[in-house]
C-alpha positions as CSV (number, residue, x, y, z in Angstrom):
1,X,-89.9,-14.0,36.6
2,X,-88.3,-13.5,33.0
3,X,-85.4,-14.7,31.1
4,X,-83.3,-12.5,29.0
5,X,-80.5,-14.2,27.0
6,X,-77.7,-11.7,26.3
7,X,-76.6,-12.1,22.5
8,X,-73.5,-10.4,23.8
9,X,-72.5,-13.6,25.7
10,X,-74.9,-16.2,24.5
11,X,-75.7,-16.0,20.8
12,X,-79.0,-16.6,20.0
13,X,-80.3,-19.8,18.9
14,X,-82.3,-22.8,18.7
15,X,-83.0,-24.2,22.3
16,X,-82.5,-27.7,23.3
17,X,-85.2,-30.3,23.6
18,X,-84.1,-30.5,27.3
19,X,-84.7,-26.6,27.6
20,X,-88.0,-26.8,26.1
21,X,-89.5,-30.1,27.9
22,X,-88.0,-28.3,31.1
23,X,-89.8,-24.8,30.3
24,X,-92.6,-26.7,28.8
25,X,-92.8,-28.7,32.6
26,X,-93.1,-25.1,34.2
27,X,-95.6,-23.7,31.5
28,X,-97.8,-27.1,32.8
29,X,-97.7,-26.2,36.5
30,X,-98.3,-22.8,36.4
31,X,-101.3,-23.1,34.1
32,X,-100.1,-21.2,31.2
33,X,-101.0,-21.3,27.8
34,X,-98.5,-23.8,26.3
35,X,-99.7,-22.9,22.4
36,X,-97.2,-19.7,23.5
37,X,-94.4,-21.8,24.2
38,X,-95.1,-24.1,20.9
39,X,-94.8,-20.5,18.8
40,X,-91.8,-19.2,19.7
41,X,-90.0,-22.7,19.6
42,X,-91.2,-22.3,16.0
43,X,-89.9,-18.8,15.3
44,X,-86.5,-19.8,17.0
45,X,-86.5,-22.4,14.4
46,X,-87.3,-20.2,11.5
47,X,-84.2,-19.8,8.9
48,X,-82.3,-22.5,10.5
């Protein structure tokens, strides 16, 4: 499964602390690498 944000209808951003502790929640059960979530929260941020 992937998520795509469309700049055309979303512009790109920042994502809530909700949105991350929720994706970070599924990054925990599904056994993934959570240091790959960490860095793109942290290029989102860049410039901000």
């Amino acid at each position: 499964m992937a998520y795509i944000m469309n700049e055309e209808n979303h512009p790109y951003g920042v994502p809530s602390t909700g949105y991350l502790e929720t994706i970070m929640t599924g990054y925990k059960s599904a056994g993934f690498d959570e240091n790959i979530l960490h860095q793109a929260a942290d290029e989102s941020m860049k410039g901000v």
